[in-house]
N, C-alpha and C positions, 0 to 999 in steps of 0.2 A: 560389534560396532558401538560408534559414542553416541548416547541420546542427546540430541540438538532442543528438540521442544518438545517439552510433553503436558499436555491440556487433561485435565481431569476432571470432569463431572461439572463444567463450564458454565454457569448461568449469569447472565445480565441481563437485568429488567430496568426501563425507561418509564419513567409516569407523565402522560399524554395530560395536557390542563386546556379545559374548553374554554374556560374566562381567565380574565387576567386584574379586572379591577375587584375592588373589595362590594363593590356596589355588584358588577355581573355575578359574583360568586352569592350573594346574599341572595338574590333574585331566584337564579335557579334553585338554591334550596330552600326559600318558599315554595316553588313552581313543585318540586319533587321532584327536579332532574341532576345529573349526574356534574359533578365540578372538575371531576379527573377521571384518568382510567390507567392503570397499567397494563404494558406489552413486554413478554420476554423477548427481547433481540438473539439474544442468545441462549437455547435450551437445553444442560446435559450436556454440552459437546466434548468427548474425550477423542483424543486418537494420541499417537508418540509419532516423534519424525527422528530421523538418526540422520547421524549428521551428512552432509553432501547431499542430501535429496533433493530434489526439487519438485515443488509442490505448484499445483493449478488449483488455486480456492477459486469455485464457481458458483453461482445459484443464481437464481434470478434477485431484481432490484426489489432491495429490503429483507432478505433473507437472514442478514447478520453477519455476511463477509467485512466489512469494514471495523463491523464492534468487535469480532474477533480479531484482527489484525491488531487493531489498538489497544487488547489485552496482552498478546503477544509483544506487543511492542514497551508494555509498559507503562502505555499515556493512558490505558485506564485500569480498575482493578475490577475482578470480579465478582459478583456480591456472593456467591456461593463456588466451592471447585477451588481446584487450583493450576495456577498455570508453572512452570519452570522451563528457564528459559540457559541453555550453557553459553556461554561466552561472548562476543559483543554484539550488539544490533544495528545496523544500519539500515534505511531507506527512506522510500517517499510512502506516507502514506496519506498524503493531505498537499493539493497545491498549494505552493507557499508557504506552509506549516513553518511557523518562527521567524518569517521574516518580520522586519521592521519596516512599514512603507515609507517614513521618512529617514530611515538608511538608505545610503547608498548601495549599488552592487558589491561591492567591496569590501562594507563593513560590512553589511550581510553575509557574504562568504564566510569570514574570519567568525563571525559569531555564530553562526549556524554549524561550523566546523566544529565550534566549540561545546555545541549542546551535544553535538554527536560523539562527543567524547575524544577528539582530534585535538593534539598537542600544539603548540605553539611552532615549536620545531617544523612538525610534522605537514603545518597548515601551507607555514611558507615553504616546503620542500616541493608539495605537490600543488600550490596558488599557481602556476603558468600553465600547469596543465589541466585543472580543473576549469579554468578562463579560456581557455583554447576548445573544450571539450563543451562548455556550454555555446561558443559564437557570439560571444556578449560583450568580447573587447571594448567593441565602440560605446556599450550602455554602461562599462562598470563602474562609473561615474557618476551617472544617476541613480535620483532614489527609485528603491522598488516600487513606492507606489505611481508611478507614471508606465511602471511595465505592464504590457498584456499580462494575459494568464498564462499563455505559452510561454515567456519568455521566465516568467517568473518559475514554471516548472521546468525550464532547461538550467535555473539557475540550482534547484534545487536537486537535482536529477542528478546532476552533475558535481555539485560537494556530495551525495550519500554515497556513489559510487566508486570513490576516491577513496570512502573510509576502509581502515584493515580491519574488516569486522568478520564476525563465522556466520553469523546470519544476514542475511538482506533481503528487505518485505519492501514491494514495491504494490498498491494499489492503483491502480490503473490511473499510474503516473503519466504513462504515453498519450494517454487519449487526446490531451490541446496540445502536442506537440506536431510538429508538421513532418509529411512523409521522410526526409532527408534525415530529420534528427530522430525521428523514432525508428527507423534500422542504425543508426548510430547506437540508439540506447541499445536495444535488441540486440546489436554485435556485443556490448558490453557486455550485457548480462549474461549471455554466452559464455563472454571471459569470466564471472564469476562463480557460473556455473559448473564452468569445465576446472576450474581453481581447485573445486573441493568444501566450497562453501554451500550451505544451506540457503536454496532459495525458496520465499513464498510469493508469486506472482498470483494479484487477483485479477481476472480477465474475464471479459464473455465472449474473447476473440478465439474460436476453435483452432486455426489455424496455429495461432501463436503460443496457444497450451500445447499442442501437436509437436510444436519446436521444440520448448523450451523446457517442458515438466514431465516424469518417468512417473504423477502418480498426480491424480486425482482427488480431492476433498469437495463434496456436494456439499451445498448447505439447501434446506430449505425450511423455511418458517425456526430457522433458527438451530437445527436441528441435522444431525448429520444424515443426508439421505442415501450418499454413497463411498464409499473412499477404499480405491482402489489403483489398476491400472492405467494410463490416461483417454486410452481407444475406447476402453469399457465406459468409462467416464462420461465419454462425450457421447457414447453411444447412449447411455443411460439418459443424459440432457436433452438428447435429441434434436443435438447441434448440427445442422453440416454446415460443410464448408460455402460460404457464401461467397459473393462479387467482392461485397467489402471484404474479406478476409484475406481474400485472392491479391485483391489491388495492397492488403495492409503487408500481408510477408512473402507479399515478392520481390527474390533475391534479395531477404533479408539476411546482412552481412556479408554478402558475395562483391559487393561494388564499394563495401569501405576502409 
């Protein structure tokens, strides 16, 4: 099989600053106290994914799912390890990521197509459907900053999915999306997945890692705590299935 992403001995550290003016930072060190600190986000983390997999990144809030996503994705690098990544990238990993709030829906699309590495040709081939696919006919008109967050992540939800890419990393894009559009997304991804394309979906939705992913990545404190099957996985987090999970993917994709 083709290796899709392969993460190798992964580290990223963040430095944590307790003052901010040149006067608080002189204070404390008179005082003998601390002016920063650093935290590794990300520890060591290696694993390979081959391509077509689908992957459930999970751990609890703060564990280093999202700074791994965004090495992955390329918006960051990592200070030690290395990451490789085969052939093109698309998703959401940030609501709104790239928009312009005094653009319009419209420009926004076309320029958001454009970061994602989507051609001119390519943009206007699939613009009605990618309009159609967000429900935003009537807003494409205005600027984004007048939109919610939801509408801003169905606008962006909806150009990453459109793109012809081998990978698609989606971080819990769905979560301001309303019940109707997120099994809309959720049938998409579907379609991506069953494509042959590499997916990374980050979730703490047990249900929906249950759907959608054949393998497991635990993070915790930055650190890979499990990665394996997805039942083992979840058994290991010590998820179950909850009321919210129930109400999130029921008859997801069956009614769209």
């Amino acid at each position: 099989m083709t290796t899709s992403i392969q993460c190798t001995n992964v580290t990223k550290t963040f430095t944590l600053r307790y003052h901010r003016t040149f006067k608080e930072i002189t204070v404390a060190l008179a005082r003998g106290q601390k002016t920063s600190d650093t935290f590794q986000a990300v520890d060591d983390v290696s694993f390979t994914v081959e391509q077509g997999e689908s992957i459930g990144l999970m751990g609890l809030n703060g564990s280093g799912k999202s700074t791994l996503l965004k090495m992955i994705s390329g918006v960051m690098r990592p200070d030690s390890g290395e990451v490789l990544r085969r052939g093109r990238i698309a998703g959401l990993i940030a609501t709104g990521a790239g928009f312009h709030p005094q653009l319009t829906g419209r420009e926004n699309l076309i320029l958001n197509a454009a970061i994602l590495g989507m051609s001119e040709r390519e943009t206007m081939r699939k613009f009605d459907e990618i309009v159609e696919f967000s429900g935003l006919e009537k807003k494409l008109e205005t600027q984004v900053g007048h939109y919610s967050s939801g509408q801003s992540a169905r606008l962006g939800f909806s150009v990453a999915i459109h793109v012809d890419s081998d990978i698609f990393l989606a971080d819990e894009a769905l979560a301001v999306g309303d019940r109707p559009f997120r099994r809309k997304c959720m049938a998409k991804m579907q379609e991506v997945r069953d494509g042959g394309r590499t997916l990374f979906y980050v979730s703490h939705s047990s249900g929906s890692v249950r759907k959608m992913c054949d393998r497991v990545i635990v993070l915790e404190e930055g650190r890979v705590g499990f990665d394996g099957p997805t039942d083992a996985g979840l058994k290991y987090l010590k998820y179950d299935d909850d009321l919210v999970d129930e109400e999130e993917d029921e008859g997801l994709g069956d009614d769209i």
